[in-house]
C-alpha positions as CSV (number, residue, x, y, z in Angstrom):
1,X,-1.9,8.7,92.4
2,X,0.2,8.9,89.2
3,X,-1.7,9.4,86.1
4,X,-0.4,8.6,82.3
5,X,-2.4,10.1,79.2
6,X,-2.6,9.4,76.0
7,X,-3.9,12.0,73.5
8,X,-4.0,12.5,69.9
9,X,-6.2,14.9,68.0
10,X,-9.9,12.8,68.9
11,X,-9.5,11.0,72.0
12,X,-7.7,11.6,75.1
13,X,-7.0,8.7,77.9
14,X,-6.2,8.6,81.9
15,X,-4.9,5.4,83.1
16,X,-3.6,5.6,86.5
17,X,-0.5,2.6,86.6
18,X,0.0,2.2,90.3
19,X,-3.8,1.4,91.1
20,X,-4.4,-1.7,88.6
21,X,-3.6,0.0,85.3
22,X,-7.2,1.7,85.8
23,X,-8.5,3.7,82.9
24,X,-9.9,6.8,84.5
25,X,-10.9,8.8,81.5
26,X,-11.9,8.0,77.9
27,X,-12.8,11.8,76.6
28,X,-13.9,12.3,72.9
29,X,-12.9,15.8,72.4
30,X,-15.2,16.0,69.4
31,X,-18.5,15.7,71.4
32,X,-16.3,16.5,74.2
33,X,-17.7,13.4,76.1
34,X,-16.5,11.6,78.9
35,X,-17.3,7.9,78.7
36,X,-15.8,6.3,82.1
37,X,-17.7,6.3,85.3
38,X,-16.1,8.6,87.8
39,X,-14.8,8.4,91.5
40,X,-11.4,8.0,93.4
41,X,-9.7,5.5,93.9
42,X,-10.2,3.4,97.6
43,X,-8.2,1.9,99.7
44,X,-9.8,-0.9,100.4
45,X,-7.6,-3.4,98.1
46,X,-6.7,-6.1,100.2
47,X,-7.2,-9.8,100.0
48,X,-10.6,-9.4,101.3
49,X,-11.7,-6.1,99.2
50,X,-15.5,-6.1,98.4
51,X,-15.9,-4.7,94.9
52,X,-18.8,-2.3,95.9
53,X,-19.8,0.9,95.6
54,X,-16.6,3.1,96.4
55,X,-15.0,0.9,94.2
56,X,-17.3,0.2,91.4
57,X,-15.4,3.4,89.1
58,X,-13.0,3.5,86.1
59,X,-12.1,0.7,83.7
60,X,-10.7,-2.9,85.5
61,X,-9.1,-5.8,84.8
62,X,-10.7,-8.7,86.0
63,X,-8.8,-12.1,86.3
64,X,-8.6,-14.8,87.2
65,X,-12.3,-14.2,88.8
66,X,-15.1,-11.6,89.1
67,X,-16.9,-12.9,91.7
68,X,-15.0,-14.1,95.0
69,X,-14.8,-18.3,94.9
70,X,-12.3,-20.1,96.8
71,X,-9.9,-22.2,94.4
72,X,-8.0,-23.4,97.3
73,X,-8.9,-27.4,95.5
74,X,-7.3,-26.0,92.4
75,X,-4.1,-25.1,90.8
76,X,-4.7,-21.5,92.1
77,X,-4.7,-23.0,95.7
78,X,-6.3,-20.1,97.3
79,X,-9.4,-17.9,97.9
80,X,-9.6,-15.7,94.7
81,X,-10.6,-12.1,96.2
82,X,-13.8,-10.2,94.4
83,X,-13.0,-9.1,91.1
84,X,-9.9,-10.7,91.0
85,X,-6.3,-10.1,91.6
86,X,-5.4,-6.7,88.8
87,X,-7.6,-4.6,90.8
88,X,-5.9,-1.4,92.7
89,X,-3.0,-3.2,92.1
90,X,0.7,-1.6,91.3
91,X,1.5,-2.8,87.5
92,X,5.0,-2.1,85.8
93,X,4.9,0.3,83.4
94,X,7.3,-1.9,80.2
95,X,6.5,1.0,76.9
96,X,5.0,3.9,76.8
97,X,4.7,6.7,73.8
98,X,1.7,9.9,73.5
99,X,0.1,7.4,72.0
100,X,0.3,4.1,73.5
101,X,1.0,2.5,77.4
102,X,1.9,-1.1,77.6
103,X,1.9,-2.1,81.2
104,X,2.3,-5.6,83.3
105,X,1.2,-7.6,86.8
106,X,3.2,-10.6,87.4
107,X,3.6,-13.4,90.4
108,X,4.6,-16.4,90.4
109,X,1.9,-18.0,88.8
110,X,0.9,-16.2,86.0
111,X,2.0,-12.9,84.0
112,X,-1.0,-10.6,82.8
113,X,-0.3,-7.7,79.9
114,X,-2.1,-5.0,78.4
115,X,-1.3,-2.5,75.7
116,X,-3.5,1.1,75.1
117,X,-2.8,2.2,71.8
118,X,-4.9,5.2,70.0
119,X,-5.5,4.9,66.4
120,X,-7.3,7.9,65.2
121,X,-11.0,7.5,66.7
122,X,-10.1,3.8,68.3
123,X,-8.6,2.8,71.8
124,X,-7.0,-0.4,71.1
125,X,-6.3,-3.0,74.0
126,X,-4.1,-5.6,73.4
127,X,-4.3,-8.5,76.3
128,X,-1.6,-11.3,76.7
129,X,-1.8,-13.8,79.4
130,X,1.0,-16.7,80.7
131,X,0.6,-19.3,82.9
132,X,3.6,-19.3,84.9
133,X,2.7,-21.8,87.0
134,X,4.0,-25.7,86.8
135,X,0.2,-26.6,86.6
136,X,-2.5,-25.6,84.4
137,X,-4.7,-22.3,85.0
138,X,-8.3,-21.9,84.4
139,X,-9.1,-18.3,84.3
140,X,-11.8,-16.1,83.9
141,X,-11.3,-12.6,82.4
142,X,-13.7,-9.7,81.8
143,X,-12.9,-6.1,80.5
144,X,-15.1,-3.9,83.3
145,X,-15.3,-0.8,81.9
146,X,-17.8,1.2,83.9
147,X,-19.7,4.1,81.0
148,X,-21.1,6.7,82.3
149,X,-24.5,6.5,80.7
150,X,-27.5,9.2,80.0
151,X,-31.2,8.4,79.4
152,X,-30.9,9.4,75.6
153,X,-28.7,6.6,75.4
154,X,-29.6,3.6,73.6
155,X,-27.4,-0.3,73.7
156,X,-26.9,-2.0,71.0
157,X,-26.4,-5.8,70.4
158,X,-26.4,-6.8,66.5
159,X,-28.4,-9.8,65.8
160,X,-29.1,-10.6,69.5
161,X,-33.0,-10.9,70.3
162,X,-32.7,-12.6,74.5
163,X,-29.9,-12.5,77.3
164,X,-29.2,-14.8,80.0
165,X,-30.2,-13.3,83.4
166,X,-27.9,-14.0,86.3
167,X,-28.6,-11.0,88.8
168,X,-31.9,-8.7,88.7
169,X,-33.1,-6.6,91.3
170,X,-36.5,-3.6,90.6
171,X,-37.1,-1.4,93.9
172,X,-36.5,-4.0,97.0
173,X,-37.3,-6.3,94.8
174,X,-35.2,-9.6,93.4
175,X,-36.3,-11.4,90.4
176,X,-35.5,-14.8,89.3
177,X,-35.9,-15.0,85.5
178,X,-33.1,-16.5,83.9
179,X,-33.8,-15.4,80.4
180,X,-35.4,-12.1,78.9
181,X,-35.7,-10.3,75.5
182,X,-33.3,-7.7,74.5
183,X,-34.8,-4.8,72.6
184,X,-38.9,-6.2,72.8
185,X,-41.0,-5.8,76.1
186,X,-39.9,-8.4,78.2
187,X,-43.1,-9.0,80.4
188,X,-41.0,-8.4,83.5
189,X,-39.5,-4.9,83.7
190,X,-41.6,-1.8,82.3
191,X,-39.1,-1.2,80.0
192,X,-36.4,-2.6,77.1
193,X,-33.0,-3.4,78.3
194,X,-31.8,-2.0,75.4
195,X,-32.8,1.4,76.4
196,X,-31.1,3.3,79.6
197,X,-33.4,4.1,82.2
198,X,-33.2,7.2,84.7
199,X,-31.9,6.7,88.1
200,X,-35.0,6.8,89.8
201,X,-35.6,3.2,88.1
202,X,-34.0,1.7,91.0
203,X,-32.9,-0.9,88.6
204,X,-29.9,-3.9,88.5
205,X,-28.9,-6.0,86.1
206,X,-26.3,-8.6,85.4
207,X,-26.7,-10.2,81.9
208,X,-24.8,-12.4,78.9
209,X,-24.7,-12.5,75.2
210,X,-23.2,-14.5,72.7
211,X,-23.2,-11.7,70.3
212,X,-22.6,-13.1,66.7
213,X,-20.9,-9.9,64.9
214,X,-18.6,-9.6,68.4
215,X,-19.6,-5.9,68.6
216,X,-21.9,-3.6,70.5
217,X,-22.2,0.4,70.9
218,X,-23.9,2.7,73.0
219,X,-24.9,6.0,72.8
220,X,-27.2,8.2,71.1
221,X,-27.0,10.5,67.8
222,X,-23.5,12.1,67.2
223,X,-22.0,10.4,70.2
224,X,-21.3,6.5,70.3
225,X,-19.2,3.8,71.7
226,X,-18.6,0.9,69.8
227,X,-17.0,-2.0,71.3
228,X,-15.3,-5.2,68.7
229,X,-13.7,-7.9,70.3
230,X,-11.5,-10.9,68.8
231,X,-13.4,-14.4,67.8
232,X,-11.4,-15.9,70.3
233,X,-13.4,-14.1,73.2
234,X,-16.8,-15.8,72.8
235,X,-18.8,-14.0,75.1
236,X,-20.5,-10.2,76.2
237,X,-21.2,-9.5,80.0
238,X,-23.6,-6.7,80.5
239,X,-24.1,-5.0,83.8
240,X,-26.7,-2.2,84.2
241,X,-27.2,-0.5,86.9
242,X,-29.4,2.6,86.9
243,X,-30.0,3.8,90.9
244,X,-30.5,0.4,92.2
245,X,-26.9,-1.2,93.2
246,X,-25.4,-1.1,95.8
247,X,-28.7,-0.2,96.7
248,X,-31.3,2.4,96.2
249,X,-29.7,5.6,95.0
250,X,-26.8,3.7,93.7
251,X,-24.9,4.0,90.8
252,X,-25.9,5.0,87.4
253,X,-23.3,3.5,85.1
254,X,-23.5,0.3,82.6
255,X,-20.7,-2.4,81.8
256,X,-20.2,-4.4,78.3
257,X,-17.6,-6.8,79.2
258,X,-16.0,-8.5,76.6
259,X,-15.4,-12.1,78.8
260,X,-14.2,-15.5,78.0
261,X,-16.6,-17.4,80.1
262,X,-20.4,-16.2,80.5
263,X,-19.8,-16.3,84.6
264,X,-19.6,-14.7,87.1
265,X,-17.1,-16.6,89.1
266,X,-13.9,-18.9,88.2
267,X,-15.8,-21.8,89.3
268,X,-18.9,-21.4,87.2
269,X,-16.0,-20.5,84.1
270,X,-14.6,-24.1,84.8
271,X,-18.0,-25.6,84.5
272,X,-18.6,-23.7,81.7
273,X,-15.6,-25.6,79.8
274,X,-13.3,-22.5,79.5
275,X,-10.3,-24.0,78.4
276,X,-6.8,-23.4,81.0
277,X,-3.9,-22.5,80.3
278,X,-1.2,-25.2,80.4
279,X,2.3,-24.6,81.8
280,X,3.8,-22.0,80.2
281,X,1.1,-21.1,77.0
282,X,0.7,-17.7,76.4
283,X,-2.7,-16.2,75.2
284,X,-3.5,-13.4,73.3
285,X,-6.7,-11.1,72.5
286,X,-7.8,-7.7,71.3
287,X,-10.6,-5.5,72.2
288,X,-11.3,-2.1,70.0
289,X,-13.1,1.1,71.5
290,X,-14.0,3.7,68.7
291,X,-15.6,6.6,69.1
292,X,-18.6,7.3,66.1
293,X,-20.4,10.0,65.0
């Protein structure tokens, strides 16, 4: 699998072109920290690819959907596979520098873009999307970034006290609770959501946040994360999953996905009123990863 890097004297990032423009590696080399979830790639990428746990790694693109939904009744005209269409997928490589990659997936409905581009401490992504398609294109987009996460770590969400539940499994448990506080005691779950829990929590979590500064960080003293994200994307997905997905002894990563739509599928985006793309508009968007001390 061919690998690009970036590097300059703080951070250092893998992104592997052929296999969906996936970031593999976000390394600060002061701390010496390495913030993306590990694993290989799989080769399970076709049309009817589950998402799970081989190929829950790395940092994806997802578009136009994260969960599978068939949009065969609109403009799409087809079943949208899980997680969307970028995923494992070969993108062209347009620019690239030490310091910056600007790669591109295109058919012949719409053309998706992304530019890495270090700035001292900061990863800058710069998105563009086009409907190329003689119809207009609702779309849902989420940055999933998969961190790998200790239990010293700590999330933070400025000025946001609850989070809408969609998904929440505890042991072999499901709960149904479609809102819960952030950083208080929750009456649910014997612990804060804004704290990471060990892997024997056996814990799942799929949550959303409008978050009014448009940032949030994790981490711990002398090593954070901190994630800003244009006005223009209105919404934070947070995944948490800590040994409980796919199922017990699962993963033990988190997600904060800058998102466009607080859904989980295209459909549920549409009835969420995320405005399309008409014929040929072009859309643009930033999302800033810095590393802080």
């Amino acid at each position: 699998m061919n690998t690009t890097l970036l590097e300059n004297e703080r951070v250092r990032v893998a992104v592997q072109p052929d296999y969906g423009a996936r970031v593999t590696s976000l390394l600060d080399k002061q701390s010496g920290r390495e913030w993306i979830a590990q694993g290989q790639p799989s080769s399970n990428i076709g049309e009817d690819a589950a998402y799970a746990g081989d190929e829950a790694v790395g940092w994806d693109e997802c578009f136009p959907t994260v969960s599978p939904w068939d949009a065969g009744h609109t403009a799409w005209g087809r079943k949208l596979r899980d997680h969307g269409d970028l995923w494992g997928r070969p993108f062209v490589v347009e620019q690239r520098t030490p310091t910056a990659l600007r790669v591109s997936y295109a058919d012949p409905q719409f053309r998706f873009s992304r530019e890495l581009r270090l700035d001292g401490a900061s990863l800058i992504a710069r998105y563009q999307v086009e409907n190329r398609a003689a119809a207009s294109l609702a779309y849902l987009w989420a940055l999933h970034g998969l961190l790998a996460v200790t239990d010293a770590d700590s999330i933070e969400l400025p000025g946001v006290e609850t989070v809408s539940a969609t998904y929440l499994s505890l042991g072999d448990r499901f709960l149904s609770v479609p809102e819960l506080a952030w950083s208080k005691p929750n009456g649910v779950l014997p612990f804060t959501l804004d704290k990471v829990q060990p892997a024997s929590s056996v814990f799942a979590g799929k949550f959303y946040a409008k978050v009014p500064s448009h940032t949030a960080r994790v981490g711990h003293a002398g090593q954070w994360l901190e994630l800003n994200w244009d006005q223009s994307v209105e919404q934070l997905g947070i995944w948490l999953t800590y040994g409980g997905w796919p199922g017990p002894g699962g993963h033990h990563e988190i997600a904060l996905e800058p998102t466009n739509a607080a859904a989980d599928s295209l459909g549920e985006a549409i009835d969420a009123g995320a405005p399309p793309l008409a014929p040929g508009e072009r859309r643009d968007w930033r999302v800033t990863l810095t590393l802080t001390s």
